[in-house]
N, C-alpha and C positions, 0 to 999 in steps of 0.2 A: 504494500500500500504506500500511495508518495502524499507524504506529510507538506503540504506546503508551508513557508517559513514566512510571516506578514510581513516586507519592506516594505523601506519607501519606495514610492515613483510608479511607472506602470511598467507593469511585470505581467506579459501572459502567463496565466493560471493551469494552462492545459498540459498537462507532466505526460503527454504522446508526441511521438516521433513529427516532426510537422512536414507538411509537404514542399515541395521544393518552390522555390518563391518566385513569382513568374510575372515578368515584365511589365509596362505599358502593351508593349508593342505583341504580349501575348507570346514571346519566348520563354523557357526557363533558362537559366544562367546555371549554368552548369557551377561555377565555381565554389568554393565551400561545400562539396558535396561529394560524400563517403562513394568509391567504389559501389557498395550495394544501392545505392540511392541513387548513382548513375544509371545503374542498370536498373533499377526500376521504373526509372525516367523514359527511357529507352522504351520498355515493355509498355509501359503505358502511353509510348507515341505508335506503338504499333511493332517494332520486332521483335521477332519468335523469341522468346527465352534463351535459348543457346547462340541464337548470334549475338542477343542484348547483351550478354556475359563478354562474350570475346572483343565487342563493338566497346565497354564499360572498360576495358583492361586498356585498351590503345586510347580510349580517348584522356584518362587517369593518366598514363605515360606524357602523352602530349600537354596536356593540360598544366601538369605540377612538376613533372621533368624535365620536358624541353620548353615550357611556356610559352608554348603555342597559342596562339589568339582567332587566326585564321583557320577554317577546317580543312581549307585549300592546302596548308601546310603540312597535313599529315597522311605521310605520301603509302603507310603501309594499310592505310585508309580506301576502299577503290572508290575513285573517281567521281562513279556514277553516283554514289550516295552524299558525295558534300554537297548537292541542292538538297538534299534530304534535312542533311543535319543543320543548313545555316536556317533552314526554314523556320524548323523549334526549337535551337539550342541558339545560347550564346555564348561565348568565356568570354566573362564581362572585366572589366578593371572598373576602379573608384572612376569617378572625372578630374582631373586635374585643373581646379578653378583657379592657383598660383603655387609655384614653386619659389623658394628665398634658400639663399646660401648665405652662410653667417663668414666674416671673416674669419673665421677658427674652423674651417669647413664643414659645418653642419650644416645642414639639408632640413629643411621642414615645407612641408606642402599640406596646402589647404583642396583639403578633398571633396568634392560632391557626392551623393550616393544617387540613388536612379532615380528616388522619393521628393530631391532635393533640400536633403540635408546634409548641411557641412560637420565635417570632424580634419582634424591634424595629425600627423606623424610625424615624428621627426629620425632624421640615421645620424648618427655622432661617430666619425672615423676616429680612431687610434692607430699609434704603431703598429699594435700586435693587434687588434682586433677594431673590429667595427660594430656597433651596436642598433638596431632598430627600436624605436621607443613606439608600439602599438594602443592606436586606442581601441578601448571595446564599447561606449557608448558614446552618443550624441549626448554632451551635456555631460551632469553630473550629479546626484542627490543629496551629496555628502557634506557641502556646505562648509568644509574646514576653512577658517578663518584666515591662513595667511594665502588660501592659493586661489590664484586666477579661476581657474577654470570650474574651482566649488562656487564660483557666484552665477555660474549659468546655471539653468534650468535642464532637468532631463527631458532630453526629446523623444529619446527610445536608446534602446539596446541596439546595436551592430550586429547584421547576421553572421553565421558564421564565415559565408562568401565574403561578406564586407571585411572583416576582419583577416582572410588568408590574403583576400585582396590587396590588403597594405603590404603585405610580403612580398608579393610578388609584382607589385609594380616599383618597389626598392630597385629588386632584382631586373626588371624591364630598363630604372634608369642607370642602373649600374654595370649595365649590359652581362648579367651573372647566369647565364642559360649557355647550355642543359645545367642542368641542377649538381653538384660534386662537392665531395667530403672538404674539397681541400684545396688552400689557393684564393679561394674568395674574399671579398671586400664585407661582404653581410655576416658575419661571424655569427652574432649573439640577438636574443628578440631579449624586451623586456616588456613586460604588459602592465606600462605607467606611462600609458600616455589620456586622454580625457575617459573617465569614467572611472566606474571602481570593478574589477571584471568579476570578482567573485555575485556581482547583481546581475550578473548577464552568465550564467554557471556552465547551461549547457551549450552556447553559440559558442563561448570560450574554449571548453574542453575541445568539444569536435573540431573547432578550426584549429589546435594545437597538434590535435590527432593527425590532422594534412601534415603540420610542418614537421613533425618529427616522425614522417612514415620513412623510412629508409628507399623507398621507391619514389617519394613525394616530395617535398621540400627538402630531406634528410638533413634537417637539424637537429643535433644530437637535443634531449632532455635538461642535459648539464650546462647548456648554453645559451636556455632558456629560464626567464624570472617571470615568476607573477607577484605583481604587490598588492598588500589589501589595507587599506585600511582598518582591519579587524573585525571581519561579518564572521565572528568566534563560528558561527554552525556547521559555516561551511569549508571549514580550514581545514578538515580531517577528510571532508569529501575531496577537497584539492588534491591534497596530498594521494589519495588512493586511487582516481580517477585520473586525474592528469600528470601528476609525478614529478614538476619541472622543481625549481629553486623558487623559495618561498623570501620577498621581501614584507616587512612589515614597517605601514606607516608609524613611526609610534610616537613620535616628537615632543614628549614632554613625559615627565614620570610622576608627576602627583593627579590625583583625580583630578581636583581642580584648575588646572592647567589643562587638561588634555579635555574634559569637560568643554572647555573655551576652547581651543584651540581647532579638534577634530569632535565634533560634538554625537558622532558613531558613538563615542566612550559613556555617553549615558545611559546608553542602550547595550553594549557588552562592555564592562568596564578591564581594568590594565589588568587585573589578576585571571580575568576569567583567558584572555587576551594571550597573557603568557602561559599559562596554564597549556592551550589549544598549540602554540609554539611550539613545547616541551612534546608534547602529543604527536608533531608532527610528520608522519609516514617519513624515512628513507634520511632526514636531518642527522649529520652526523659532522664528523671536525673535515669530513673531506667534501661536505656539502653543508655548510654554515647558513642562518636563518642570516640576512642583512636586516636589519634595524636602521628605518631611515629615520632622520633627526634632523631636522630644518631647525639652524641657529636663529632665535628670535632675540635681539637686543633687552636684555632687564624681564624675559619673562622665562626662557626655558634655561636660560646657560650660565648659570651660576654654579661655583666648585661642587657644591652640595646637591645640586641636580647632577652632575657626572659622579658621583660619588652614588648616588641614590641608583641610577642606572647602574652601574659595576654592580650596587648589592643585589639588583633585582634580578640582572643576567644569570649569577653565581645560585641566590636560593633556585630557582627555577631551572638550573644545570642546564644550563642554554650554548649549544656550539654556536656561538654567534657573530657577527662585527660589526661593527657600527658605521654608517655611512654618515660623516656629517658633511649638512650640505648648505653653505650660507643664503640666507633668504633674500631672494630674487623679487627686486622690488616691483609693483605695478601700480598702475594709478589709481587711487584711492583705498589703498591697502593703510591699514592700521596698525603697522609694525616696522620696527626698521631690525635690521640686520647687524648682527652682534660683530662687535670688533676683531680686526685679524687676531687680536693677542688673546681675546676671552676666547675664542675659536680653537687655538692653538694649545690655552689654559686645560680646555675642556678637554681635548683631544688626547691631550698627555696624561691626565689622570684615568683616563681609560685604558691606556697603550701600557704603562704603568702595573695596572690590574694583571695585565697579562692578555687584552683582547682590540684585536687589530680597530682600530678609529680612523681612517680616513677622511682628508677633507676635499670633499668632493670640486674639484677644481668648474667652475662652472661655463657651461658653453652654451653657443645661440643666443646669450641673455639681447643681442643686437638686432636681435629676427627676435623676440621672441617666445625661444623654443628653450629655454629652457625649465628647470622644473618648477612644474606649480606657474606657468607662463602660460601655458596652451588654452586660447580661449577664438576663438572664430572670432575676425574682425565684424563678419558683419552680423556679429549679436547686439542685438539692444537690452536696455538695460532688462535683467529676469524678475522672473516672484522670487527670489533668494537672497539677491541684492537689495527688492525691494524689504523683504522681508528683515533682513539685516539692519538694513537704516533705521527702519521701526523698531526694532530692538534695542539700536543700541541712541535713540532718539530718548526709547523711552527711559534708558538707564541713567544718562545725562542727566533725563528730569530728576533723576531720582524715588 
């Protein structure tokens, strides 16, 4: 029996397989969608079973292999049948409404979907690796206090096609087709970019299911992070169902603080939080839980806040590291951003403890794209931000 769990935002309620999501134009888009669910696509346009199978296997190759877009291109395909297939199928991509490149060469593009709603990605080159930052909804419900993108309003969830979608048109600009272990510029996904994904469970899971199929995207597991802001119930499904590396928002360690800050925390609070952590599937010292930590000026980073995190890491036997990441100013944000030296302070007393602290050098902030930044320019003001101002209007009064 499936238990549903009451968030916020709109959540389809229907815990059944859904059918494949079919255009304007009355194609289905093939993309985001499981072998079996190709071939049923297939079956239900009309061919026999045992060719839908074999027709499901080449088109699955082309598709997430060689990133095929055109049916024309897939030459072990015969001929005859790509008027067949352009007729009902399509491998769809996002729309590309703008692309920006940061002087520190990050990449962020503003994406349309077929619905005509906008979301962002961003890819962050390194030496040794490259990183995709995925979003999984339009908008966002969670409302935390220092970030951009919590003052928008949730539009909906990302299907799972939306979502492989951003992968693969990385890989389309980065010219990284046929799909291979090794050698590439797309190293690493991490799924922190607009929304919270653990509210969108199962688009999440299944589009991850593409990227880490060894025939499909073939990104390994280990290369992959999901972050949550803390939806405690379903951290252990995470963990069993999808398997990747778990990051956790967690940016302040007293109630009250985190209360304010990521207001999730009233509703599953730090203990229950850490607890789900400790709990979590496959976490071990060669696969560390990250702990993100946005340095707020005078509110989260005082010695006795890094002191308070070290005690809470340690009771709750946490393989962990701490990613601190200074706060990336926006306009009308209510926080400013803790001094290189309190940053540096905090950082030490953790390294100290024995447990890697990072200060997360920050990129795109010039586009942008970087964290807690990501917000669609052409949003007007939301019920979040409205709601905000009301809030904190009426706290002024007193």
């Amino acid at each position: 029996m499936n238990v549903l769990m009451p968030i916020p935002g709109h959540v389809d309620p229907v815990p059944v397989p859904r059918a494949p999501s079919v255009r304007a134009d009355g194609r289905v888009d093939l993309v985001g969608l499981s072998r079996a669910a190709i071939r049923e696509a297939l079956e239900a346009a009309g061919l026999e079973p045992k060719q839908a199978k074999l027709r499901a296997k080449q088109l699955w190759h082309w598709i997430y292999n060689r990133g095929a877009i055109d049916f024309t291109a897939m030459t072990d395909i015969a001929k005859a049948q790509h008027p067949w297939l352009a007729e009902r199928f399509v491998v769809g991509r996002p729309e590309v409404v703008e692309a920006q490149v940061s002087t520190d060469g990050t990449r962020k593009w503003l994406l349309r979907s077929e619905d005509g709603q906008d979301f962002e990605m961003v890819f962050i080159p390194d030496a040794d690796r490259g990183t995709l930052c995925v979003s999984s909804q339009v908008g966002c419900t969670l409302n935390c206090r220092f970030c951009h993108t919590g003052t928008m309003r949730l539009v909906r969830n990302l299907t799972a096609g939306e979502i492989v979608g951003q992968v693969m048109l990385a890989r389309d600009a980065l010219g990284e087709w046929p799909s291979q272990p090794e050698g590439r510029l797309l190293t690493n996904i991490v799924m922190m970019g607009m929304g919270e994904p653990l509210y969108n469970f199962d688009n999440v899971r299944d589009a991850l299911a593409i990227v880490m199929d060894g025939d499909g995207l073939a990104l390994s597991k280990r290369r992959i992070t999901l972050s949550t802001s803390g939806v405690v119930p379903m951290m252990a499904r995470a963990g069993a169902e999808i398997g990747v590396n778990l990051a956790v928002s967690l940016h302040a360690v007293t109630k009250e603080i985190r209360d304010e800050i990521v207001p999730l925390n009233r509703k599953y609070g730090i203990e229950a939080l850490l607890q789900a952590c400790a709990d979590y599937p496959g976490a071990n010292n060669a696969r560390r839980i990250t702990f993100e930590y946005v340095m707020l000026k005078d509110k989260n980073d005082s010695d006795a806040d890094a002191r308070e995190l070290v005690r809470l890491i340690r009771k709750y036997r946490l393989p962990a590291k701490v990613n601190l990441i200074p706060f990336n100013l926006w306009p009308g944000a209510s926080y400013e951003c803790s001094t290189p030296e309190r940053v540096r302070a905090f950082s030490n007393i953790i390294f100290e403890a024995g447990i890697s602290a990072p200060v997360r050098t920050p990129r795109g902030r010039d586009i942008d794209a970087a964290c807690g930044q990501l917000k669609t320019a052409s949003e007007k003001k939301s019920r979040a931000e409205l709601d905000r101002l009301a809030e904190e209007k009426q706290a002024a009064l007193g």
